[in-house]
TORTOR-688014 format. One record per atom (N, C-alpha, C, CB): atom name; residue number from 1; x, y, z. Coordinates in steps of 0.001 Angstrom, whole numbers, plus 524288, in hexadecimal, padded with zeros to 5 digits. Glycine has a CB too. Layout:
<paro CA, NUM, <X, Y, Z>>
...
end
This chain:
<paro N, 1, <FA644, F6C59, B65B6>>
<paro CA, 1, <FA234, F704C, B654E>>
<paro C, 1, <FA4A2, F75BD, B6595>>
<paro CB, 1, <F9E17, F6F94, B69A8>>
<paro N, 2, <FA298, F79B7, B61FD>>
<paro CA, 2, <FA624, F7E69, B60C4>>
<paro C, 2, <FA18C, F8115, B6646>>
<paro CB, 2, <FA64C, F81B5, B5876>>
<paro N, 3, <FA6DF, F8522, B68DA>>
<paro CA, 3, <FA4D9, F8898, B6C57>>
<paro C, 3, <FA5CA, F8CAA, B6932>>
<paro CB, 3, <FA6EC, F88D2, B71BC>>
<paro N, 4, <F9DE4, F8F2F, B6B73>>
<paro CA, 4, <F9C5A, F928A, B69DE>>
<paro C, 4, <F9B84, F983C, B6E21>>
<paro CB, 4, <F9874, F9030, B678C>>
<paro N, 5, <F9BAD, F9CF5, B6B5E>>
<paro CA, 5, <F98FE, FA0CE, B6FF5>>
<paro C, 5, <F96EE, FA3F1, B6B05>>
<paro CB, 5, <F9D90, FA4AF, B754F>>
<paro N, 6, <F94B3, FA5C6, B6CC8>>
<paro CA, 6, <F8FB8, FAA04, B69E4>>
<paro C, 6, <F8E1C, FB000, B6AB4>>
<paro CB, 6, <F8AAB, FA7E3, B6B3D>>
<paro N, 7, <F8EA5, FB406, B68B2>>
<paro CA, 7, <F8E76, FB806, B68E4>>
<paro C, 7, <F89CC, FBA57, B67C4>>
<paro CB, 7, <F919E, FB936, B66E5>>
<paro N, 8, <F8683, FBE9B, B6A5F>>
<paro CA, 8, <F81EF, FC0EC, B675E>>
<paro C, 8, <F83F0, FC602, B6441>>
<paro CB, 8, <F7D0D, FC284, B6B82>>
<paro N, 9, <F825E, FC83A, B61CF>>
<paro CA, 9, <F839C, FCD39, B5EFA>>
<paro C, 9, <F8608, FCFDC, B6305>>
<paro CB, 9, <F7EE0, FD069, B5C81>>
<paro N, 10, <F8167, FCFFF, B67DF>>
<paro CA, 10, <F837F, FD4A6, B6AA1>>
<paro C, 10, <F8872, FD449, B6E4C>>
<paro CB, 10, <F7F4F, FD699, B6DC3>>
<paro N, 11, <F8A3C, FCE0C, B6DCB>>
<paro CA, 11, <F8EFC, FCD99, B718F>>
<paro C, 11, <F9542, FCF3C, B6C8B>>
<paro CB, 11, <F8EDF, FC561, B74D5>>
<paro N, 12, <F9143, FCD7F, B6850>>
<paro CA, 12, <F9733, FCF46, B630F>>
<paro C, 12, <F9682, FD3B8, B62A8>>
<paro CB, 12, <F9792, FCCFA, B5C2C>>
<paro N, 13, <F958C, FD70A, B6255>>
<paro CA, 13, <F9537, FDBCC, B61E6>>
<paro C, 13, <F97B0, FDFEB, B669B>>
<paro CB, 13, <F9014, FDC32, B6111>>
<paro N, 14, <F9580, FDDFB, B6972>>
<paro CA, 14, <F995C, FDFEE, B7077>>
<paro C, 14, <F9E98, FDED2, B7076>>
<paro CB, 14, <F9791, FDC27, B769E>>
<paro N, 15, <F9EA9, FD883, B7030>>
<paro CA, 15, <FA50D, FD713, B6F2B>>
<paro C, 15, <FA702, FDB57, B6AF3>>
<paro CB, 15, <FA611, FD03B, B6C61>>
<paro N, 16, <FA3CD, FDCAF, B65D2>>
<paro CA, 16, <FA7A0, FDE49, B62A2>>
<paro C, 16, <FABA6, FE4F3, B6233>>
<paro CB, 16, <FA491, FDD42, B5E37>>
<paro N, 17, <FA563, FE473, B6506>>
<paro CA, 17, <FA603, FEB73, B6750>>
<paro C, 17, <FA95A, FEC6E, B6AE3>>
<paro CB, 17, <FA12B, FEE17, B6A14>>
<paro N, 18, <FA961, FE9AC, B6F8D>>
<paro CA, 18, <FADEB, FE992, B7398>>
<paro C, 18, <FB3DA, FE901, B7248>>
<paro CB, 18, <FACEE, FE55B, B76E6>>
<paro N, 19, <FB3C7, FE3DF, B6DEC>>
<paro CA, 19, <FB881, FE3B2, B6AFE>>
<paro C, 19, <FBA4B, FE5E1, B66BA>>
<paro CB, 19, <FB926, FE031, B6A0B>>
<paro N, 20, <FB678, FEA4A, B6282>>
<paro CA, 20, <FB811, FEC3D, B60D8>>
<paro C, 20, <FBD73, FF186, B5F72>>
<paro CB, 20, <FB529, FEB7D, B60F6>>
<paro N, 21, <FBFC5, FEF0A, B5ADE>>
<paro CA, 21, <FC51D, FF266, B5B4D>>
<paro C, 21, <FCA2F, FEF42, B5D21>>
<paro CB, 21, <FC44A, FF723, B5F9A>>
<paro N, 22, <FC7BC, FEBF9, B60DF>>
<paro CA, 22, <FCDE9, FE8CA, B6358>>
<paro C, 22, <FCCE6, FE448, B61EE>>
<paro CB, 22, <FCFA2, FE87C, B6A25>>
<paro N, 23, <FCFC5, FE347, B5D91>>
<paro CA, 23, <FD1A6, FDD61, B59C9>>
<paro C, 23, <FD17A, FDAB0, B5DBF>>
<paro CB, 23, <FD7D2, FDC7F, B5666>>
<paro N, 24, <FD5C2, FDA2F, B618E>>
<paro CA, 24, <FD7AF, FD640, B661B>>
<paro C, 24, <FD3DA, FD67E, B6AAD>>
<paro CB, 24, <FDDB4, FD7CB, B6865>>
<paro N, 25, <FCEC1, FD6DE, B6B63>>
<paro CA, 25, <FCC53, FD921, B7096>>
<paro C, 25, <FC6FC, FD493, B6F48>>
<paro CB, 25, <FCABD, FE17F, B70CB>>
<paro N, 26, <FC74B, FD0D1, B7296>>
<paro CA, 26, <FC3C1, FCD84, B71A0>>
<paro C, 26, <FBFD2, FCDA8, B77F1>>
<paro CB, 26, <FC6F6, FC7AB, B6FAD>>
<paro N, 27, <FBA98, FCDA2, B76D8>>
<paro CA, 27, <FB704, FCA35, B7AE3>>
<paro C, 27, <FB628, FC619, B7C6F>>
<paro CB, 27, <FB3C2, FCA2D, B7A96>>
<paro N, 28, <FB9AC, FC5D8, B82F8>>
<paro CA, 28, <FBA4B, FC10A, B83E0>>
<paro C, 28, <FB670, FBF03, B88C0>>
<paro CB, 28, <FBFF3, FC05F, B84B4>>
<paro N, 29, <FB57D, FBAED, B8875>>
<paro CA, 29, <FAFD3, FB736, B893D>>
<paro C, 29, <FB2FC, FB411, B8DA5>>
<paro CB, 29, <FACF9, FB2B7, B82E3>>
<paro N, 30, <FB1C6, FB4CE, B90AF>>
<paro CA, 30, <FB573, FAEFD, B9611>>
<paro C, 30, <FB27B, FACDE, B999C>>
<paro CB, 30, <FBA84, FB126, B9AF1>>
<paro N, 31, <FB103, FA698, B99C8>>
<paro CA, 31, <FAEBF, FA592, B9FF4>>
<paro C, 31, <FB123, FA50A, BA275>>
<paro CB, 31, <FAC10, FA23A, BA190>>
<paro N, 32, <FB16B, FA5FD, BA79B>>
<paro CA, 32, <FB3F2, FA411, BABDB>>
<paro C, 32, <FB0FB, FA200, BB247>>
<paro CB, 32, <FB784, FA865, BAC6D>>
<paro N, 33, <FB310, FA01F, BB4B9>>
<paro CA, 33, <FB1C5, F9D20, BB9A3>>
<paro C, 33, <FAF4B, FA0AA, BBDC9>>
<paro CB, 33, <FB6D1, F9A86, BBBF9>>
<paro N, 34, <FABC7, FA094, BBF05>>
<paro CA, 34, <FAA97, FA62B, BC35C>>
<paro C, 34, <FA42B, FA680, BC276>>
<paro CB, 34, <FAE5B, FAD7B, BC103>>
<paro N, 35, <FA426, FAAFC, BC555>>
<paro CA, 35, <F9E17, FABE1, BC368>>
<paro C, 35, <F99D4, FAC07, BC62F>>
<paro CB, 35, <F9C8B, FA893, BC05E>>
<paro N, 36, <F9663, FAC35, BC7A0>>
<paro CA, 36, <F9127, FAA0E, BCC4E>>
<paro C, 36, <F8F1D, FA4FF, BC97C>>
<paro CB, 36, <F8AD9, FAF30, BCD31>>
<paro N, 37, <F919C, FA409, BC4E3>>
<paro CA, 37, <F8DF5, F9DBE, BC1C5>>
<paro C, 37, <F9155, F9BB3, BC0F5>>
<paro CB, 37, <F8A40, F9D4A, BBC27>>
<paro N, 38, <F9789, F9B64, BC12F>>
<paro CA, 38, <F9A68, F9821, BBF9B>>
<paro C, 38, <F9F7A, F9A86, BBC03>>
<paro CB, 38, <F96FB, F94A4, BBD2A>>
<paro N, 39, <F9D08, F9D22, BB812>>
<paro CA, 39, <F9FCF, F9F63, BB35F>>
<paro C, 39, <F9D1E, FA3F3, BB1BB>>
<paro CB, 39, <FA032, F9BA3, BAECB>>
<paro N, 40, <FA125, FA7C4, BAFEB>>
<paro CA, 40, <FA100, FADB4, BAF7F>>
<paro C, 40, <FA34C, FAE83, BA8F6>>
<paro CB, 40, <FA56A, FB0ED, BB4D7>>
<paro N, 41, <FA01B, FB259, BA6F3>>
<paro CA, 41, <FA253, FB489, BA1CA>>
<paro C, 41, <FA633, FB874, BA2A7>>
<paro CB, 41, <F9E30, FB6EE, B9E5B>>
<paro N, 42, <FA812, FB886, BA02F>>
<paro CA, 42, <FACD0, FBF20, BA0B9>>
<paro C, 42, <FAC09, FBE7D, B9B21>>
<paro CB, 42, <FB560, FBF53, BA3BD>>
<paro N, 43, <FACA7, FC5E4, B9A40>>
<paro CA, 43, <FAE1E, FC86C, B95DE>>
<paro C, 43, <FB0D8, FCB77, B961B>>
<paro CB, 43, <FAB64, FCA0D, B939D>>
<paro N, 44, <FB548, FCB10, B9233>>
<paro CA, 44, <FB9CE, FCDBA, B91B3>>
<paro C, 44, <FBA16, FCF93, B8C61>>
<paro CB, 44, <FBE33, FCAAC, B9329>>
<paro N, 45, <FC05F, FD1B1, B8CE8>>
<paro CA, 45, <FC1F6, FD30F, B87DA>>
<paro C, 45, <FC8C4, FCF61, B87D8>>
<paro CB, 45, <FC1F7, FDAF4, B873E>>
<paro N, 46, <FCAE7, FCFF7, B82C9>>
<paro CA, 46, <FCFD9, FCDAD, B829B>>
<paro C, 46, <FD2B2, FCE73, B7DE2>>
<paro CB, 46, <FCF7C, FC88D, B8384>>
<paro N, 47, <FD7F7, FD06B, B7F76>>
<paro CA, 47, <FDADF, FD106, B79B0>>
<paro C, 47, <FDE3E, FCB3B, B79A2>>
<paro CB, 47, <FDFB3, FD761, B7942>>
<paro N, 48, <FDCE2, FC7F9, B7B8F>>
<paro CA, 48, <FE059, FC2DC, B7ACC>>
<paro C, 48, <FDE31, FBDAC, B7A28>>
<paro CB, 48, <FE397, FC22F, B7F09>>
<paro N, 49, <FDE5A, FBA26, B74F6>>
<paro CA, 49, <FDC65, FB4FA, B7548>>
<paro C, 49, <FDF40, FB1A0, B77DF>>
<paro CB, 49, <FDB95, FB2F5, B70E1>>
<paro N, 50, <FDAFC, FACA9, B7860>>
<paro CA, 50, <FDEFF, FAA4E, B7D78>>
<paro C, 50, <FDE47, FA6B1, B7A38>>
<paro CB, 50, <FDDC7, FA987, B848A>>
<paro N, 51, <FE192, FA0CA, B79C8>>
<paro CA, 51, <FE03F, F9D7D, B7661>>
<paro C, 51, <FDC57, F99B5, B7719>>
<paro CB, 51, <FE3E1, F9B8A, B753C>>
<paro N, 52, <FD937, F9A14, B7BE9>>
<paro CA, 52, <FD3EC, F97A3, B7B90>>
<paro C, 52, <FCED3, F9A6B, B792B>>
<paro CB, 52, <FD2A8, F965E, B80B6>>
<paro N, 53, <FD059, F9F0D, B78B0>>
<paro CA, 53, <FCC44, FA279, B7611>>
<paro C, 53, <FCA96, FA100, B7320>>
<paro CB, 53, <FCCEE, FA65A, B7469>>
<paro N, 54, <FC598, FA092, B70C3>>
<paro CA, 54, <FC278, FA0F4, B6DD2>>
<paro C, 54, <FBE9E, FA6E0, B6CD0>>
<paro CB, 54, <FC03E, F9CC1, B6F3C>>
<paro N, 55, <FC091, FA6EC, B6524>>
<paro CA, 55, <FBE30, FAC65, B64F9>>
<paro C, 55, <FB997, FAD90, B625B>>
<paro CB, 55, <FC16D, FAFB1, B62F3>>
<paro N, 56, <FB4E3, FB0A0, B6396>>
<paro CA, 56, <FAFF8, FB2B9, B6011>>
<paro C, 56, <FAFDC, FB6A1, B5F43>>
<paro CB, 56, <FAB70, FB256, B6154>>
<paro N, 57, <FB2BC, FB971, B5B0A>>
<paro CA, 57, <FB0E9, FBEBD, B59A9>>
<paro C, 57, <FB613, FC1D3, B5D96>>
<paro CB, 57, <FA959, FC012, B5BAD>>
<paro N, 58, <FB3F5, FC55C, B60EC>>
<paro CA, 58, <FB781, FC822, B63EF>>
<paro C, 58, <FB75B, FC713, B6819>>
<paro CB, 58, <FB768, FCC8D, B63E4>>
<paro N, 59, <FB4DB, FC19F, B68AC>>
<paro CA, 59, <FB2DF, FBE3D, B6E46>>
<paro C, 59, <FB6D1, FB995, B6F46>>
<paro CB, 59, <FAC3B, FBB3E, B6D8B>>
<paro N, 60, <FBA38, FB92E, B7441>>
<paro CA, 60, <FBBD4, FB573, B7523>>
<paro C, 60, <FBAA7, FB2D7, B7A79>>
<paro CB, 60, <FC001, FB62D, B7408>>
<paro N, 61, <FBAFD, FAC9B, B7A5F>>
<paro CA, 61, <FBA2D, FAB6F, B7FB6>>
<paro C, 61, <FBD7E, FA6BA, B7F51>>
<paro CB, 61, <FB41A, FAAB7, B81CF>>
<paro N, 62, <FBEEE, FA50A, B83FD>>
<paro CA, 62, <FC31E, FA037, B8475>>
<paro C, 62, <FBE73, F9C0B, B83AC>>
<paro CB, 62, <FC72A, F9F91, B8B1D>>
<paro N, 63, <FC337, F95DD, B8200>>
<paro CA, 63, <FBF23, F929B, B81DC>>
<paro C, 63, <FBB06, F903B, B8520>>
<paro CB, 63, <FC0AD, F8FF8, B8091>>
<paro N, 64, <FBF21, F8FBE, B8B78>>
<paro CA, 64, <FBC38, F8CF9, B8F70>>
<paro C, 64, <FB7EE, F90B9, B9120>>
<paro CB, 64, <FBFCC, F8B2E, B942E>>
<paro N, 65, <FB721, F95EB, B8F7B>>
<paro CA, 65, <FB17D, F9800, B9033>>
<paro C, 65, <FAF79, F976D, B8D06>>
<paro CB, 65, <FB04C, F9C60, B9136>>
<paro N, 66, <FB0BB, F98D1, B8845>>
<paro CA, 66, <FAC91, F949B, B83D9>>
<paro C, 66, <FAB3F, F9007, B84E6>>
<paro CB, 66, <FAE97, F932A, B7EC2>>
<paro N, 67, <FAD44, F8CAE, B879C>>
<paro CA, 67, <FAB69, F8830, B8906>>
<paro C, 67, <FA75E, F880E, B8B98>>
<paro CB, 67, <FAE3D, F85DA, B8B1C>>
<paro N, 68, <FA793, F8C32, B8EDB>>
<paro CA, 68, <FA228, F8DA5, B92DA>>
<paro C, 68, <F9F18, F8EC0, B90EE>>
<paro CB, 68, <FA1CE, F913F, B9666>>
<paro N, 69, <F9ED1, F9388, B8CE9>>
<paro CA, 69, <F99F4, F9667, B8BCA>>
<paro C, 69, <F99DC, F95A4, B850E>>
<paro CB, 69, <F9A41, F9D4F, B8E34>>
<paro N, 70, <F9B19, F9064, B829C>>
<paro CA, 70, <F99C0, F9095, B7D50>>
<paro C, 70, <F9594, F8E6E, B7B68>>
<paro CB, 70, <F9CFF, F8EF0, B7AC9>>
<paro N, 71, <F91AD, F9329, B78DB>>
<paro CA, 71, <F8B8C, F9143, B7784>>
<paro C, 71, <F8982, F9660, B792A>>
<paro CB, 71, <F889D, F8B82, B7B1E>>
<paro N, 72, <F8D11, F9B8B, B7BF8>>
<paro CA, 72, <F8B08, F9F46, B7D3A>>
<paro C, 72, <F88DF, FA232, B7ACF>>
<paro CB, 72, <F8CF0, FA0F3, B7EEF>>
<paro N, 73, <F87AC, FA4FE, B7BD3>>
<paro CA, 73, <F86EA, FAC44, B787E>>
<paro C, 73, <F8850, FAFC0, B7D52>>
<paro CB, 73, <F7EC2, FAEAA, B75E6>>
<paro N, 74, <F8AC3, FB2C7, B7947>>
<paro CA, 74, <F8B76, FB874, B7CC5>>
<paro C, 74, <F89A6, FBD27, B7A7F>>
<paro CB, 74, <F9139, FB9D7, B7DF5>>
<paro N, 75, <F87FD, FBF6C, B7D58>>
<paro CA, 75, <F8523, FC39F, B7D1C>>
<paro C, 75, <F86EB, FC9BE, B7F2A>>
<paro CB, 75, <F810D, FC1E3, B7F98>>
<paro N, 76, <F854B, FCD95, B7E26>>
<paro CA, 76, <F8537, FD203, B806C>>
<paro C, 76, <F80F0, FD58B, B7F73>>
<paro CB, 76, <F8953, FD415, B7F73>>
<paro N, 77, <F7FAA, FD79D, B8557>>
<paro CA, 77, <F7A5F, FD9CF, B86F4>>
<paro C, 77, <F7A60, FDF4C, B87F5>>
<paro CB, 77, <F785B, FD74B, B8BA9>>
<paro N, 78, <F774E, FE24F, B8700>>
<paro CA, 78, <F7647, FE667, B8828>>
<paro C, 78, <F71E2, FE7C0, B8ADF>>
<paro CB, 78, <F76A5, FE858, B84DD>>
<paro N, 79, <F73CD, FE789, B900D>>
<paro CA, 79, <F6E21, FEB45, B9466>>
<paro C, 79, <F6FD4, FECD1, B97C3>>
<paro CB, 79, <F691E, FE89B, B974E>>
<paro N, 80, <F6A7E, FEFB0, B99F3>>
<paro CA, 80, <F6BBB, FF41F, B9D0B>>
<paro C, 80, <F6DDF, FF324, BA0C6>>
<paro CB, 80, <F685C, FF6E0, B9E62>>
<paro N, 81, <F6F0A, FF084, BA204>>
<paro CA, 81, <F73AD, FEF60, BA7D6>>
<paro C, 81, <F7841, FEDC4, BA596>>
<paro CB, 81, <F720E, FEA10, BACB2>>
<paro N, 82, <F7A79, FEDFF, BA1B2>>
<paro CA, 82, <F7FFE, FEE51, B9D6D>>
<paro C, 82, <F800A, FEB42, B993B>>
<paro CB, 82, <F8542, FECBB, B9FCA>>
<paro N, 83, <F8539, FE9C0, B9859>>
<paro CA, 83, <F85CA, FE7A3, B9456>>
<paro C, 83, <F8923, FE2FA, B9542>>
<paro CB, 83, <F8760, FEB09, B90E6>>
<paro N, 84, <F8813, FDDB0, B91FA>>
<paro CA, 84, <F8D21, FDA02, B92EA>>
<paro C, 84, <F8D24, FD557, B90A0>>
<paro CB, 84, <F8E16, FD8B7, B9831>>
<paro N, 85, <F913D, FD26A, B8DE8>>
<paro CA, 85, <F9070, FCF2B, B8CA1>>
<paro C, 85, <F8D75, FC9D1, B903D>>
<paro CB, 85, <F945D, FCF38, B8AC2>>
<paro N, 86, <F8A54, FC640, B8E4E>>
<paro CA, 86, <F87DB, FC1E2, B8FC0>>
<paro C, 86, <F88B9, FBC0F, B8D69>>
<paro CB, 86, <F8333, FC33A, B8F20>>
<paro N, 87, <F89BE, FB83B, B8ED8>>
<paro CA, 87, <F8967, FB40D, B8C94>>
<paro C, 87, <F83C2, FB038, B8C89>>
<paro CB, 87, <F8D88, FB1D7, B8EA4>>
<paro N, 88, <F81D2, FAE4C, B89E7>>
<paro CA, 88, <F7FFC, FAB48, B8B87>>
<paro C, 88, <F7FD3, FA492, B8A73>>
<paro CB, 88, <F7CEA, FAD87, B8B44>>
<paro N, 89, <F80E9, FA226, B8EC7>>
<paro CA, 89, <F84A0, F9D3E, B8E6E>>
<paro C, 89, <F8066, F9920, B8DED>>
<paro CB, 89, <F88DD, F9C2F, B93E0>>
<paro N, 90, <F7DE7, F9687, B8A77>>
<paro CA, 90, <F7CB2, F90B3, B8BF1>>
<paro C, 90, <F7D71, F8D02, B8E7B>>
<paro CB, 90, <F7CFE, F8EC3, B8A19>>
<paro N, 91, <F82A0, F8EAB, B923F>>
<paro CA, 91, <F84C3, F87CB, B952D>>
<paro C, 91, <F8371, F8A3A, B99F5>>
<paro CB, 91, <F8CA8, F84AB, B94D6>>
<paro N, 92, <F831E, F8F1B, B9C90>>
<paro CA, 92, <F827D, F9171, BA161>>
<paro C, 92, <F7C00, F8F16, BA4B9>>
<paro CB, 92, <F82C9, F9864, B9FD3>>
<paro N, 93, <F7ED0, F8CF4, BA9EE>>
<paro CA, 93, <F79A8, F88A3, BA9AC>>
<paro C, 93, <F77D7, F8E02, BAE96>>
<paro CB, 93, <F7AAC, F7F6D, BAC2B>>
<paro N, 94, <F7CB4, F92B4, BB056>>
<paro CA, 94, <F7925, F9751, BB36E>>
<paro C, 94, <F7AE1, F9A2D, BB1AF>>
<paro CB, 94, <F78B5, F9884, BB8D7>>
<paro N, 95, <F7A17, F9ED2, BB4E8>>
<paro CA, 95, <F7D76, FA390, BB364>>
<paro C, 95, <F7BE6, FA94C, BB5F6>>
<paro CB, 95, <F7D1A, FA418, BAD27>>
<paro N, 96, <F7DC5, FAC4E, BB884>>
<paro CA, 96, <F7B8C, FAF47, BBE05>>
<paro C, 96, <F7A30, FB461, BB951>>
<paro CB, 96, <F814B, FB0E3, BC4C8>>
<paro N, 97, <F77E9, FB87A, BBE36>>
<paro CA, 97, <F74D1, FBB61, BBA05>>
<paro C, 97, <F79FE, FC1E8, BB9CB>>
<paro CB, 97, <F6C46, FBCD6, BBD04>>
<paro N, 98, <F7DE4, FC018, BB886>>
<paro CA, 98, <F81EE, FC34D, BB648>>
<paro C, 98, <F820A, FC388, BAEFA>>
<paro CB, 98, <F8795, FC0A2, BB8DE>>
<paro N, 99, <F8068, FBD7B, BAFD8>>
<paro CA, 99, <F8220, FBBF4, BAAC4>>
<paro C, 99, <F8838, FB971, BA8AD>>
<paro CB, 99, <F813B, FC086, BA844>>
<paro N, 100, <F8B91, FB9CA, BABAC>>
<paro CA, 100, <F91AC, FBA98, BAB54>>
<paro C, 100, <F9143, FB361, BAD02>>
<paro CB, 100, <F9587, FC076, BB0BF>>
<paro N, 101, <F8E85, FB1C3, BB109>>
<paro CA, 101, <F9171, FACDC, BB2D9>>
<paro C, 101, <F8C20, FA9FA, BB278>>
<paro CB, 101, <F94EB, FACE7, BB93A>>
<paro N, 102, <F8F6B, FA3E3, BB272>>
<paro CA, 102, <F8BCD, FA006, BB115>>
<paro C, 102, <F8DAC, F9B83, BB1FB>>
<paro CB, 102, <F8A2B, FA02A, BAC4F>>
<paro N, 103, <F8C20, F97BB, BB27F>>
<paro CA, 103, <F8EAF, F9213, BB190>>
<paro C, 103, <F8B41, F8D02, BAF66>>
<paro CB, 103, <F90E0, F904B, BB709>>
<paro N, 104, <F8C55, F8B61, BADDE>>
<paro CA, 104, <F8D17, F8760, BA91E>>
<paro C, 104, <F8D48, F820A, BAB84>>
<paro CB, 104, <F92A0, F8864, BA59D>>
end
């Protein structure tokens, strides 16, 4: 089964803007262990592929978090209390009200 992640306009467009100009400057997508639910998003940036990477556009994320969160969408929001990217995960059986952590 091909892993998938999904972008809305407004998360390609952010990525593209952020990365615009730098060829080598990708948005990088990572879960990791932690969290108040289990598992935490981080967003980064990165001038280096790693060879588990998998790439969308100017979006990269390793596989074993794709493993976690494939079927997602990600998003980016604009309101009045800021701005930031969002995922939203189908396998997340919680997820505290940061938005950042969840578990599965």
């Amino acid at each position: 089964m091909e892993k998938k992640l999904n972008f809305t306009d407004q998360a390609l467009n952010q990525i593209n803007l952020i990365t615009k100009g730098e060829k080598n400057k990708f948005f990088r997508i990572t879960v990791q262990g932690g969290g108040c639910s289990g598992f935490k998003y981080k967003f980064g940036f990165d001038t280096k592929l790693n060879e588990d990477d998998i790439i969308f556009g100017k979006a990269i994320i390793d596989k074993s978090s794709l493993d976690i969160i494939s079927g997602s969408v990600v998003d980016f929001k604009k309101e009045m209390i800021g701005e930031s990217f969002i995922i939203d995960n189908p396998k997340a059986t919680a997820s505290c009200g940061c938005g950042l952590s969840f578990s599965v």
